[in-house]
DSSP file (Angstrom, degrees, kcal/mol; ACC not computed):
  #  RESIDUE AA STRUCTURE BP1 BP2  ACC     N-H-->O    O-->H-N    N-H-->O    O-->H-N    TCO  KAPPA ALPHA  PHI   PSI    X-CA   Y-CA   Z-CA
    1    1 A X              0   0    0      0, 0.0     2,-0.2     0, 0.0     0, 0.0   0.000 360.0 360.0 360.0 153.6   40.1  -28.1   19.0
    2    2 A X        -     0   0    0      2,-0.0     2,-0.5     0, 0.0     0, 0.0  -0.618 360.0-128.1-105.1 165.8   40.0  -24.7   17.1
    3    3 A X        -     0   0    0     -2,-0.2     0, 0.0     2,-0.1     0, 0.0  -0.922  18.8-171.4-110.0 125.6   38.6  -21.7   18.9
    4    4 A X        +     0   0    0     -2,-0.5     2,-0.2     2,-0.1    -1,-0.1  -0.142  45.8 110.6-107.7  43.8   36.0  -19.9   17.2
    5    5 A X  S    S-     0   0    0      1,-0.0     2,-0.2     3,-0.0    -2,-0.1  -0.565  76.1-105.8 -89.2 159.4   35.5  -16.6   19.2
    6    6 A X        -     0   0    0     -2,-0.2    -2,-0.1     1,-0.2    -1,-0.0  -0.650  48.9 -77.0 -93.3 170.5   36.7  -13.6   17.4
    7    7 A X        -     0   0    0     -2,-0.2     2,-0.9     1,-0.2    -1,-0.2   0.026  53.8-116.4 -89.7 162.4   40.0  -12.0   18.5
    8    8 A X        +     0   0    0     -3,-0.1     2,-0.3     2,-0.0    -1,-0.2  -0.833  47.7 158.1-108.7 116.6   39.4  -10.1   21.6
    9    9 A X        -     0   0    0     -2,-0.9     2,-0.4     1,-0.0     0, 0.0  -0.758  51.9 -77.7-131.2-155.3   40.0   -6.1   21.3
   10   10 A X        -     0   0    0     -2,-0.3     2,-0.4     1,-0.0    -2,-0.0  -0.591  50.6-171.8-104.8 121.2   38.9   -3.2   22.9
   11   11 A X        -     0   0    0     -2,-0.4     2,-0.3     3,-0.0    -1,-0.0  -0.971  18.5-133.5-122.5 120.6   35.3   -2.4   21.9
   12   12 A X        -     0   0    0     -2,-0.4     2,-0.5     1,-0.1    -2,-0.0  -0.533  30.9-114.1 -78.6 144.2   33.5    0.8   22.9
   13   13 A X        -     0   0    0     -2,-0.3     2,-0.3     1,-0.0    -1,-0.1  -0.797  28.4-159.3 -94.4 137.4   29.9    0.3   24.2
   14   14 A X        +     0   0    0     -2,-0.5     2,-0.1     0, 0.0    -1,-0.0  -0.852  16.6 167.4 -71.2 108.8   27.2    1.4   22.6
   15   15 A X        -     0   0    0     -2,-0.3     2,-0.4     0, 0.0     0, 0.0  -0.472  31.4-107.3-128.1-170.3   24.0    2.1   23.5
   16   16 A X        -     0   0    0     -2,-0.1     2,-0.3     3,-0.0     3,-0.0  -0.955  26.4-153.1-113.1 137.8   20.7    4.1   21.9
   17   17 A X        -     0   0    0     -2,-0.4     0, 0.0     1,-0.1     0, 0.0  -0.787  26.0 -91.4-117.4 175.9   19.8    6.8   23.0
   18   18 A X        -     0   0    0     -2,-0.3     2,-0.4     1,-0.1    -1,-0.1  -0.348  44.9-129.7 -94.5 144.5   16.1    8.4   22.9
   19   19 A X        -     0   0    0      1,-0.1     5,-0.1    -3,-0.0    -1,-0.1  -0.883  14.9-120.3-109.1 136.6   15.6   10.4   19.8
   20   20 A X     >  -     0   0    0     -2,-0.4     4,-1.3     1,-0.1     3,-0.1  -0.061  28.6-111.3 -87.0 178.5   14.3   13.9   20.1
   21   21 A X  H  > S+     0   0    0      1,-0.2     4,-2.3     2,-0.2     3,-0.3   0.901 113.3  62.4 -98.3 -27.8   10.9   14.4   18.2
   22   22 A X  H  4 S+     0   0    0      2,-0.2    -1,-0.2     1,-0.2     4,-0.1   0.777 106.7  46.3 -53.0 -31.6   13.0   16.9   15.5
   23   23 A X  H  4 S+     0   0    0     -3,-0.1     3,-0.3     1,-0.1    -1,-0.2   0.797 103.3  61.1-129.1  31.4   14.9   14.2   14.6
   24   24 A X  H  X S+     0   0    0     -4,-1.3     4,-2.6    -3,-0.3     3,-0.3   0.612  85.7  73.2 -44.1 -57.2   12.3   12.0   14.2
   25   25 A X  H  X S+     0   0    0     -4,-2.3     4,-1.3     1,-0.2    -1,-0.2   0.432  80.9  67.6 -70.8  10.2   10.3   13.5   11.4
   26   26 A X  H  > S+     0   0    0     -3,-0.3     4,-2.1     2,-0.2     5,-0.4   0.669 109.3  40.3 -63.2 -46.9   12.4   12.9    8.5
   27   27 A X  H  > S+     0   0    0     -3,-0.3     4,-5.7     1,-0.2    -2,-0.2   0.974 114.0  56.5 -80.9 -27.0   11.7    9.4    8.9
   28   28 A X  H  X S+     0   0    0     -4,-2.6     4,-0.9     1,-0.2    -2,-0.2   0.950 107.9  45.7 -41.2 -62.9    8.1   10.3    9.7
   29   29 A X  H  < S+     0   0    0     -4,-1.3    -1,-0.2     1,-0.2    -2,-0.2   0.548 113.3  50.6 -83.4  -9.9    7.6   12.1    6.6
   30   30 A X  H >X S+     0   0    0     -4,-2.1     3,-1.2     2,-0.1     4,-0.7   0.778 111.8  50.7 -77.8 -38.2    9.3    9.2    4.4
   31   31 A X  H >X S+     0   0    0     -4,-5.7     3,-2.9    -5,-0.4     2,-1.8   0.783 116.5  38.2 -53.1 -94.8    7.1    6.8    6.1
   32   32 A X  H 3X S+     0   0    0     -4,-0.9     4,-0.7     1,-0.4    -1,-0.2   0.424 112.8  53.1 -21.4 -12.5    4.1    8.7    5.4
   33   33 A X  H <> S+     0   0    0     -2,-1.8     4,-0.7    -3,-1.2    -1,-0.4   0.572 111.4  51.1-108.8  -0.3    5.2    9.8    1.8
   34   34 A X  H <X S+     0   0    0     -3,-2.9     4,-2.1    -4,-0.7    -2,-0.2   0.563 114.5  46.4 -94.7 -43.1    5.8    5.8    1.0
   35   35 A X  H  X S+     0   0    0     -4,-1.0     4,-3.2     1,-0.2     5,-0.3   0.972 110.6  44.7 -84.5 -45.8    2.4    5.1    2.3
   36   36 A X  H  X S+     0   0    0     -4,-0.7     4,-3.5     2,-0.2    -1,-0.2   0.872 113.8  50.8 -37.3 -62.1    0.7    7.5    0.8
   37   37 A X  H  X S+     0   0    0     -4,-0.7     4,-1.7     2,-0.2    -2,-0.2   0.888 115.8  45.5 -67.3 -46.0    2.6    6.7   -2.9
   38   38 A X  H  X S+     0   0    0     -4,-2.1     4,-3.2     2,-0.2     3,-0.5   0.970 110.8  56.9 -34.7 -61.6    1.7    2.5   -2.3
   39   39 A X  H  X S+     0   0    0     -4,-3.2     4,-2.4     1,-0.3    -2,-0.2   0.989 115.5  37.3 -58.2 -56.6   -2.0    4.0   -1.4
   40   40 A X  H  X S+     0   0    0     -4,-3.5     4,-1.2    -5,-0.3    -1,-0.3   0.878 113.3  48.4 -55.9 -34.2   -1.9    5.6   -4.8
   41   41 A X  H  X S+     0   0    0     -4,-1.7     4,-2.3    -3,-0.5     3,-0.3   0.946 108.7  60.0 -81.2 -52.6   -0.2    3.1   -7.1
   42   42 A X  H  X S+     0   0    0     -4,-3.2     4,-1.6     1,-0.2    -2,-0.2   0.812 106.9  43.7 -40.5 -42.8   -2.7    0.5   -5.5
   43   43 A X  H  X S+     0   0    0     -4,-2.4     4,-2.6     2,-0.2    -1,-0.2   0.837 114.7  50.9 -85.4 -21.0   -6.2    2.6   -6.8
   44   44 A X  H  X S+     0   0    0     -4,-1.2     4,-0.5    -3,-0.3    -1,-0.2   0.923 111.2  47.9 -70.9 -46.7   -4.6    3.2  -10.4
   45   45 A X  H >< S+     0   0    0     -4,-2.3     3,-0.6    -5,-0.2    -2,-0.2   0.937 118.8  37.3 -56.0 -44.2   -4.0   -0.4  -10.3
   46   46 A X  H 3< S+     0   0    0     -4,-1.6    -2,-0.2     1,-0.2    -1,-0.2   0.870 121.0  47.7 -75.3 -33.6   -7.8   -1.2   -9.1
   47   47 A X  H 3< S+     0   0    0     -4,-2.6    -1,-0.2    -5,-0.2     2,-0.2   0.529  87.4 115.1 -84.0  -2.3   -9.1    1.6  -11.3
   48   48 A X  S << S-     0   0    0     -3,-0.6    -3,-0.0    -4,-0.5    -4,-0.0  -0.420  75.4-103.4 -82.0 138.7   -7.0    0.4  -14.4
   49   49 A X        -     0   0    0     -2,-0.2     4,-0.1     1,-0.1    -1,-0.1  -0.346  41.9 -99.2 -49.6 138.7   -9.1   -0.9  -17.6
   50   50 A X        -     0   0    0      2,-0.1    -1,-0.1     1,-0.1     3,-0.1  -0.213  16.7-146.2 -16.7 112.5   -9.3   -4.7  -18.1
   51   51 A X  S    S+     0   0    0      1,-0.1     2,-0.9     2,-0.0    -1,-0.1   0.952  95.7  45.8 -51.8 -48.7   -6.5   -6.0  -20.9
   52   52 A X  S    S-     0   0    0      0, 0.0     2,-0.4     0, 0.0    -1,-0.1  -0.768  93.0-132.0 -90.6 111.1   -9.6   -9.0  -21.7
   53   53 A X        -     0   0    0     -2,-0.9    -2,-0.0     1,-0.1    -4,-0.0  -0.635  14.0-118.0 -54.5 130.0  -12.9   -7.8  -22.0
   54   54 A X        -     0   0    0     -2,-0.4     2,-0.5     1,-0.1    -1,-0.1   0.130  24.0-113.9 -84.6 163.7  -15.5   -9.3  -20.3
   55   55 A X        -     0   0    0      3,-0.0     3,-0.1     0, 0.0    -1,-0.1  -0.794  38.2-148.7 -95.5  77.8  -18.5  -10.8  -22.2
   56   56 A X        -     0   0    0     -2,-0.5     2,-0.2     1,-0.1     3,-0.1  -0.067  21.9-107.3 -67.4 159.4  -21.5   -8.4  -21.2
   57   57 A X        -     0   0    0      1,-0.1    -1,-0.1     0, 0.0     0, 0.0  -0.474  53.9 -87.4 -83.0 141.9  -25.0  -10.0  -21.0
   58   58 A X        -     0   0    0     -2,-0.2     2,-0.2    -3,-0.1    -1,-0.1  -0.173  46.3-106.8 -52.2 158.8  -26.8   -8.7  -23.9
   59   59 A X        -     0   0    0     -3,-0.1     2,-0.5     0, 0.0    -1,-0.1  -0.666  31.4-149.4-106.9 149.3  -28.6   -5.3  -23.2
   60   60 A X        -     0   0    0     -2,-0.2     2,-0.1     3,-0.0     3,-0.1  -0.920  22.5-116.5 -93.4 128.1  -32.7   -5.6  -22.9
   61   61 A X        -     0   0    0     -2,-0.5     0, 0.0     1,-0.1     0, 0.0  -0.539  40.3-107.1 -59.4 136.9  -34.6   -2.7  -24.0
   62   62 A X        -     0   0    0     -2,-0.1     2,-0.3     1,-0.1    -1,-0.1  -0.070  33.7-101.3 -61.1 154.4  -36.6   -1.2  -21.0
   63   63 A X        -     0   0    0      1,-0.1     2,-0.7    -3,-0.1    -1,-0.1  -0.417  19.6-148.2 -59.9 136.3  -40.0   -1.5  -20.5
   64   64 A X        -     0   0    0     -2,-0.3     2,-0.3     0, 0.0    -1,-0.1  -0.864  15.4-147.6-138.8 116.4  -42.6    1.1  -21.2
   65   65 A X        -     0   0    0     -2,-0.7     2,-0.1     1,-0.0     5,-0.0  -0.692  16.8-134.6 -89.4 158.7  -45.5    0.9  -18.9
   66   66 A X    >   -     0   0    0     -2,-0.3     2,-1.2     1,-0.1     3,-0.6  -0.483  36.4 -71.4 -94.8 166.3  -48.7    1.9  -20.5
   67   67 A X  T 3  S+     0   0    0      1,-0.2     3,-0.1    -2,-0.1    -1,-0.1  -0.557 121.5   2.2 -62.4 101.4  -51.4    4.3  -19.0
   68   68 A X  T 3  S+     0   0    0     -2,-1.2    -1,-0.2     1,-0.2     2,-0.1   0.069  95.4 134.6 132.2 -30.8  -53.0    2.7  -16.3
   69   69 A X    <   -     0   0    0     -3,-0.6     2,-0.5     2,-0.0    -1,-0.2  -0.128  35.4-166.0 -67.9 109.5  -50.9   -0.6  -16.5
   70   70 A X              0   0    0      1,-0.1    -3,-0.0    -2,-0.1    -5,-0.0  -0.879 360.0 360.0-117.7 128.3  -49.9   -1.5  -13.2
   71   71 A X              0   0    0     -2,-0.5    -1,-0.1     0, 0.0    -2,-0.0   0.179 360.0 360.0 -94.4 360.0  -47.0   -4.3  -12.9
């Protein structure tokens, strides 16, 4: 049978250690500048004119109440 562990050497352990709140905000202020640039590209998108034009319902002229005329 073949062995398929990898070769065994000498591996330091690693661990995470707690990250202090200075160097935390770089990725804080790339999240936030990401979200922000999305937030933006999304309302240009919502706000952007139609390539097809819609068919609008034909316009009525308004009504002109008379003196006295109640509707």
């Amino acid at each position: 049978m073949l062995k398929r562990e990898a070769p065994r050497a000498q591996s330091e352990y690693v661990y995470r250690r707690r990250l202090k709140a200075q160097e935390l905000l770089p990725a804080i202020g790339v999240g936030i500048g990401v979200g922000a640039l999305a937030f933006y590209m999304a309302y240009l998108f919502l706000q952007r004119t139609p390539l097809e034009p819609r068919e609008l319902p034909p316009a009525e002229p308004k009504k002109r109440l008379l003196r006295g005329a109640t509707d």
